[in-house]
C-alpha positions in Angstrom: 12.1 24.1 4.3 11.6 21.4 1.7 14.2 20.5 -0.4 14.0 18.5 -3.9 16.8 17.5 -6.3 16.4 18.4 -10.2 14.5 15.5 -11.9 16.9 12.8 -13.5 17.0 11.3 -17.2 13.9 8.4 -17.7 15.2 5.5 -16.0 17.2 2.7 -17.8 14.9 -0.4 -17.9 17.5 -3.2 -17.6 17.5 -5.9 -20.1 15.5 -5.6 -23.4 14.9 -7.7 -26.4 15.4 -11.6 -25.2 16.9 -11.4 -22.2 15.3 -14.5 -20.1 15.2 -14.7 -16.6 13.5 -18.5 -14.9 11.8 -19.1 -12.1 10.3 -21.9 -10.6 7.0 -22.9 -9.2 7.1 -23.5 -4.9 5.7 -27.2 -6.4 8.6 -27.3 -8.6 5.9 -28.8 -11.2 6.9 -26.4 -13.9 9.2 -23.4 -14.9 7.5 -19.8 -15.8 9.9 -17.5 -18.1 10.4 -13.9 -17.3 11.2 -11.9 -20.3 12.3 -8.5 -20.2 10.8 -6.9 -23.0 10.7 -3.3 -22.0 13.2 -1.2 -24.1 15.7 1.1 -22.3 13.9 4.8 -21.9 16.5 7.1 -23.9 18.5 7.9 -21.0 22.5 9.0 -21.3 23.6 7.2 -18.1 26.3 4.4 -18.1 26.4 1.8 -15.3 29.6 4.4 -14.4 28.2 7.4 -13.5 26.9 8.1 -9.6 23.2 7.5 -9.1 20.8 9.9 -9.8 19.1 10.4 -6.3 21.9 8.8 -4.2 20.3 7.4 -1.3 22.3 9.4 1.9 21.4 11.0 5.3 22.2 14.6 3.5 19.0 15.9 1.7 19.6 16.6 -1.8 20.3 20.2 -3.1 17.9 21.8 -6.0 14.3 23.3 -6.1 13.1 21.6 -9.0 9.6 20.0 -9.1 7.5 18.7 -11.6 4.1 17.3 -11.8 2.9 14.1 -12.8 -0.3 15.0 -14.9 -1.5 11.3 -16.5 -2.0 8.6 -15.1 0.8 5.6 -15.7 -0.3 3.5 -18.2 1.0 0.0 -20.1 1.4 2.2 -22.9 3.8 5.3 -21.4 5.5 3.5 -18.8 8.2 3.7 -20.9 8.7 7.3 -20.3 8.2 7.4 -16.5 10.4 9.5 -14.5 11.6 10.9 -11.1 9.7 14.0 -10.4 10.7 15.2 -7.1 11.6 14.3 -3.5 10.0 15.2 0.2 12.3 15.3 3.1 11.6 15.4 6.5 12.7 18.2 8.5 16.2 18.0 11.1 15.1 14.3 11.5 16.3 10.7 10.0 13.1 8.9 10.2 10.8 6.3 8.9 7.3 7.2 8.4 5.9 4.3 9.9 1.5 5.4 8.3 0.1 7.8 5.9 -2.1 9.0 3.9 -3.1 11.1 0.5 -6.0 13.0 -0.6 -9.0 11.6 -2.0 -7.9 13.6 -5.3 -4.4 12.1 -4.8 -3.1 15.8 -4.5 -1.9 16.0 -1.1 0.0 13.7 1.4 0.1 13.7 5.3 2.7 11.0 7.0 3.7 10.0 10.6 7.2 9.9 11.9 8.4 8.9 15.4 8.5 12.6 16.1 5.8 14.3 13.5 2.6 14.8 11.6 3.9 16.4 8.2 1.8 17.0 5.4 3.0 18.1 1.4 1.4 19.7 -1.4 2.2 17.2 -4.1 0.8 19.8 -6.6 3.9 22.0 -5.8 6.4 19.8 -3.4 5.7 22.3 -1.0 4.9 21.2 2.8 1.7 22.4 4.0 2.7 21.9 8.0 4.9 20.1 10.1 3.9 19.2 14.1 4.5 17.2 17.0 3.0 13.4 16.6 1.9 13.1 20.1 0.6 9.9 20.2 -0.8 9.3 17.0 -0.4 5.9 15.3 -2.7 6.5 12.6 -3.9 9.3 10.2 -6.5 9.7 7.3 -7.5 12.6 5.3 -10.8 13.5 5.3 -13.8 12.9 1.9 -13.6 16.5 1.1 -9.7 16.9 2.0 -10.3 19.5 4.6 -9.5 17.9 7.6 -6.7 15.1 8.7 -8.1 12.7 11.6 -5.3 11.1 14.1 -6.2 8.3 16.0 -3.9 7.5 19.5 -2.9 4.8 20.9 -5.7 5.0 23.5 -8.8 5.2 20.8 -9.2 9.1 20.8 -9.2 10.7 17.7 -7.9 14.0 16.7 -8.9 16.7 14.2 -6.9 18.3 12.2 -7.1 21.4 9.5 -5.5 19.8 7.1 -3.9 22.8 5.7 -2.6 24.0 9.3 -2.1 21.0 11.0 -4.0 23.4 14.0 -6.1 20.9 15.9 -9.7 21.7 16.5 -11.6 19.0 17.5 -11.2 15.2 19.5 -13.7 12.7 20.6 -13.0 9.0 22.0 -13.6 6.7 19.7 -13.3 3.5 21.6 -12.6 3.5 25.2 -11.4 -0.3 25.1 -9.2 0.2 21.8 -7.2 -2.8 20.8 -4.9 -0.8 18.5 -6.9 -1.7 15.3 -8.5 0.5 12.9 -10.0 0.6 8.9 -11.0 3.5 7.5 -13.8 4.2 4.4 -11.7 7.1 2.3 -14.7 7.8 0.4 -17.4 8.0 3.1 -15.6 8.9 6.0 -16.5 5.5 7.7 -13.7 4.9 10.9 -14.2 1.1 12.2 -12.0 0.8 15.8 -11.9 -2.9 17.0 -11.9 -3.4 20.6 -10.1 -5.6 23.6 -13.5 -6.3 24.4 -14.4 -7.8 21.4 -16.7 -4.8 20.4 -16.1 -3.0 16.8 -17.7 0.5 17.1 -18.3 2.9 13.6 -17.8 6.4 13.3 -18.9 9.0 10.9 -15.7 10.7 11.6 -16.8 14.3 9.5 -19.6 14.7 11.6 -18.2 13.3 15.1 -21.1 10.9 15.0 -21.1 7.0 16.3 -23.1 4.6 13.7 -23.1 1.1 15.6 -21.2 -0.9 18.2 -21.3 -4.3 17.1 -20.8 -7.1 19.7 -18.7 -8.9 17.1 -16.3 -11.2 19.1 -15.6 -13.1 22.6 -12.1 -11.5 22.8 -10.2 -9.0 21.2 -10.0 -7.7 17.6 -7.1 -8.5 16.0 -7.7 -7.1 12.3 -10.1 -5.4 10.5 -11.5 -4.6 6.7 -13.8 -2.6 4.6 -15.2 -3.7 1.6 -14.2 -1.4 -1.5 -17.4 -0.1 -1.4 -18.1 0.3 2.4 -21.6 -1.5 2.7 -19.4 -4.8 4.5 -16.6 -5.2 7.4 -14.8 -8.5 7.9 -13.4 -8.9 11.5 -10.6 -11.4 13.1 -10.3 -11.9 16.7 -7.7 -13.6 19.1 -10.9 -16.0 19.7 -10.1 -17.7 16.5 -13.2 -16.7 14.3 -13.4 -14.4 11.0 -17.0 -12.8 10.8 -18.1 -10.9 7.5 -20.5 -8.1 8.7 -23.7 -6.1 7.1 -22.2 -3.5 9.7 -25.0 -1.2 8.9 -27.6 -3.5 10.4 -25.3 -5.2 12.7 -26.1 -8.7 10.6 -23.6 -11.4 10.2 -23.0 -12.2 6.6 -20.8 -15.5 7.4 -17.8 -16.8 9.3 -15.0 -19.5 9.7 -12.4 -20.4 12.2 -9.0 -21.3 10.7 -7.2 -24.4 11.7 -4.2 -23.0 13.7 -3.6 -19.6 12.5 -3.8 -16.2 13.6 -4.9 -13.6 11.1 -2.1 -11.2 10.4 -4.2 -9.6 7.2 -7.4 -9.2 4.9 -8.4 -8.0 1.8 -11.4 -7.9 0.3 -12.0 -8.7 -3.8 -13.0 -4.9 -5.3 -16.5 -6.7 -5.9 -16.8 -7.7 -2.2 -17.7 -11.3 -2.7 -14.3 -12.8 -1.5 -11.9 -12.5 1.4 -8.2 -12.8 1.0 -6.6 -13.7 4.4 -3.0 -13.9 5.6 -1.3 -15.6 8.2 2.4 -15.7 9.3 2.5 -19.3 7.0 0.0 -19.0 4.3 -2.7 -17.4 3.1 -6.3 -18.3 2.4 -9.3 -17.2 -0.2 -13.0 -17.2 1.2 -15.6 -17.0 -1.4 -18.4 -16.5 1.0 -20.5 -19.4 1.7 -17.7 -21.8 0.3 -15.1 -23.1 2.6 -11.8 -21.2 2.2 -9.1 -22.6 -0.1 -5.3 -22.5 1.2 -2.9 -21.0 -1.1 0.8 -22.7 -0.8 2.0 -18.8 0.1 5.0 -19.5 2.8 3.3 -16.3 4.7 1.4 -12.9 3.9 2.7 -9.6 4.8 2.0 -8.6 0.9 -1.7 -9.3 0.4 -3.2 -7.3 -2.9 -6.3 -8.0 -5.0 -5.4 -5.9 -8.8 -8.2 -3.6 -9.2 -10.6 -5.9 -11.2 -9.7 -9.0 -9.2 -8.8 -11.2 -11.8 -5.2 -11.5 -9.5 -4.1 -11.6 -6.2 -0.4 -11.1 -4.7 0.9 -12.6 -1.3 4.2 -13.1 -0.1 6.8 -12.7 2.8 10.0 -11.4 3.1 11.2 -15.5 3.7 9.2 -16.6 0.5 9.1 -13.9 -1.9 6.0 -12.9 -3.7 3.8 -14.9 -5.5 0.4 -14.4 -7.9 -2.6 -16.1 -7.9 -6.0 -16.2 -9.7 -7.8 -13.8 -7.7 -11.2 -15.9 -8.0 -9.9 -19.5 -8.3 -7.0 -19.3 -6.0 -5.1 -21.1 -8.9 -0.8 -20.6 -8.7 0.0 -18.5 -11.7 4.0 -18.2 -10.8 6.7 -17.1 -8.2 8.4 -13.3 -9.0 11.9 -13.7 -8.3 14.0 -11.1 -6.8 11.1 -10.4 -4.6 12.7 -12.3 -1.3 14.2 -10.1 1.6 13.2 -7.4 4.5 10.9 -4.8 3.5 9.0 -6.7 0.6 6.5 -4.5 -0.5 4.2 -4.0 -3.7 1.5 -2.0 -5.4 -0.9 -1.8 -8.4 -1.9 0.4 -10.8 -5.1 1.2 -10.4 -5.9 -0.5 -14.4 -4.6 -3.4 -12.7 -2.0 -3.8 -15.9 1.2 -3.0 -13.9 2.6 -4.2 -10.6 5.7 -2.3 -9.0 7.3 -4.1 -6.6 10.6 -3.4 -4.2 13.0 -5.5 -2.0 15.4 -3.6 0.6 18.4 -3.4 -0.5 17.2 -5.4 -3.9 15.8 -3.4 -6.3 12.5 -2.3 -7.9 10.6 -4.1 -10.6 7.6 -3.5 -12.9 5.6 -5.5 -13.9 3.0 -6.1 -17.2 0.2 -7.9 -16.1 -1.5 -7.2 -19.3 0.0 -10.7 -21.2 0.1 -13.3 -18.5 -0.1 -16.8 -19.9 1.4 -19.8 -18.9 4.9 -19.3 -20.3 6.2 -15.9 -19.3 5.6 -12.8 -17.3 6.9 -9.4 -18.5 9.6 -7.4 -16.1 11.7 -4.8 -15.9 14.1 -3.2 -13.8 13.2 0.6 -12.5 16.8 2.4 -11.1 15.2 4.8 -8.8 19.0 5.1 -7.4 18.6 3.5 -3.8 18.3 0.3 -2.7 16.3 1.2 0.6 13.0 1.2 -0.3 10.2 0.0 2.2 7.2 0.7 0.9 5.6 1.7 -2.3 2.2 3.6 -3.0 0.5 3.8 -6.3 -1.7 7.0 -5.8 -5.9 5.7 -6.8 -5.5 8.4 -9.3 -2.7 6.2 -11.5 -0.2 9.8 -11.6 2.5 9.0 -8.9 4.6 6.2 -7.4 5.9 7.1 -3.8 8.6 5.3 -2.7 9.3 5.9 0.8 12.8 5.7 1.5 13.9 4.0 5.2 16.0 6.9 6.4 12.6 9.3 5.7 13.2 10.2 2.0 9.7 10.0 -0.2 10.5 9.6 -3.7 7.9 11.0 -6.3 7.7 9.3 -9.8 5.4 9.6 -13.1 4.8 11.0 -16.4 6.4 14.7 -16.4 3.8 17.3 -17.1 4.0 18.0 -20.7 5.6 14.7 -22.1 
């Protein structure tokens, strides 16, 4: 049984009018100013009272659940609010992948132990079952079916209302652990130990290509927004940008000392953001790459029309660049720690980002200049957010909580 607490007052956006928070470039050339402009959101709480979702190992008492039904805009952020909260069943655990709907309506999610999946119409689980060994899981185009792909490169079928299985094929006998998937087509991309990158159209169980893409394994892989190119990475050192559909290379590059960690591609498909455990890099292809001064990459985000791009590492902290120049634009403080993680709206005017055991912050990408950015703080009442999702729809945030807790924000139906 699901349980969800009653949804809290609007949060209290710390700050407001000219408060002024600095920080400095990694150059130390020049100092950006954060102001926090966002007024406070008409709640009653004082900095006294007990959070509102109180982040403990007991899941929260109440029914209540209510829908998100606009997207989350620059214009009513201020009156975002906590909708609702999915909890795991008799476990404590961290859903480690997962994924939602193409009409951003549903959620499926894998634990150490399970495959759950939610109604996020209603808050309502649709089925809980055993994991197996699944590491990753992707809803289907036309939301009918979940597919599961194992640790050895077979993938499962699922009825994504049940959770009954009803079909499996073997995707890739030599699987290297690495997968992309195409939400909108279908398209499942499995890179091999042998170097090989073979193509599914997983709806109809059918194999598209097997490309003979590297000397030695596959180490990451990336669709292009909209499917038609795949960018590979391979122990052997090389990057290769692929016409996958006719097997043609489209370019390549070796980096100097650096294994590929992630990549990204711009939504246009004409450049390649790449992360290493030191830096990051931008590949306009048929240029040579320009290095961008990151200090690592486990955040690496184009804003959906490109004009930005966010890297960062839990050592460094986040930082944003020009998503077509690689220019530095500024350093967001706060952003340093374990379990960095970020997200964009899907306008590309707001960034959310979290910190364990830090805090949450928006962001208004909307008036970047060279003198400030605007920030504000969002008390979601826990400090042990991992990860954050901004649904492609622009109605939810889902904060997923380290002990298992997924925390649902947006604009309440009716406001």
């Amino acid at each position: 049984m699901i349980r969800i607490t009653p949804p809290p007052a609007p949060p209290r956006i710390q700050g407001g009018g000219q408060t002024k928070i600095a920080f400095v470039s990694p150059h130390r050339a020049w100092v950006i100013v954060i102001v926090l402009i966002l007024a406070a959101c008409g709640s009653d709480a004082t900095p006294t009272q007990a959070p509102r979702n109180p982040a403990t190992l007991t899941a929260p008492t109440g029914e209540a659940w209510t829908t998100g039904d606009v997207p989350i805009t620059l214009e009513n952020v201020q009156t975002i609010r906590y909708l609702g909260r999915l909890d795991p069943p008799d476990v404590v655990a961290t859903w480690f992948d997962f994924t939602l709907s193409p009409d951003s309506t549903a959620l499926a999610a894998l634990n150490v132990d399970q495959l759950a999946s939610w109604d996020l119409l209603t808050g309502r689980p649709f089925f809980y079952t055993g994991r197996g060994n699944l590491i990753h899981v992707y809803y289907s185009p036309d939301k009918t079916e979940l597919y599961g792909v194992t640790d050895a490169g077979v993938t499962d079928v699922y009825d994504a209302l049940t959770g009954s299985q009803m079909n499996t094929f073997n995707a890739h006998p030599a699987f290297a652990a690495v997968t992309v998937f195409h939400a909108d087509t279908g398209w499942l991309a499995l890179g091999g130990t042998d170097g090989t990158i073979k193509v599914w159209d997983t709806f109809e169980r059918q194999s598209l290509v097997t490309i003979n893409a590297h000397s030695e394994a596959i180490s990451v892989l990336a669709f292009s927004e909209d499917g038609t190119r795949l960018a590979s990475a391979s122990i052997d050192g090389t990057v290769r940008v692929w016409d996958w559909q006719s097997r043609q290379q489209i370019d390549q590059f070796e980096p100097e000392n650096a294994d590929i960690l992630h990549m990204t591609f711009s939504p246009d498909g004409t450049r390649l953001a790449l992360g290493t455990g030191t830096t990051a890099l931008l590949w306009t292809f048929g240029l040579t790459p320009t290095t961008m001064d990151t200090g690592g990459s486990e955040v690496l985000l184009f804003n959906g029309d490109g004009r930005y791009l966010l890297a960062g590492s839990r050592s460094d902290g986040l930082t944003l660049w020009d998503g077509v120049q690689a220019s530095y634009i500024g350093l967001l403080p706060d952003t340093a720690g374990d379990g960095v993680t970020a997200a964009f709206s899907p306008d590309g005017s707001l960034l959310i980002t979290a910190t364990l055991n830090r805090g949450v912050f928006l962001w208004n990408l909307n008036e970047i200049t060279g003198e400030q950015l605007n920030q504000a703080t969002l008390e979601i009442g826990t400090r042990q957010i991992y990860r954050v999702h901004w649904t492609d729809d622009g109605r939810l945030i889902l904060f997923f909580d380290a002990v298992g807790a997924i925390y649902l924000w947006g604009i309440a139906q009716g406001s």
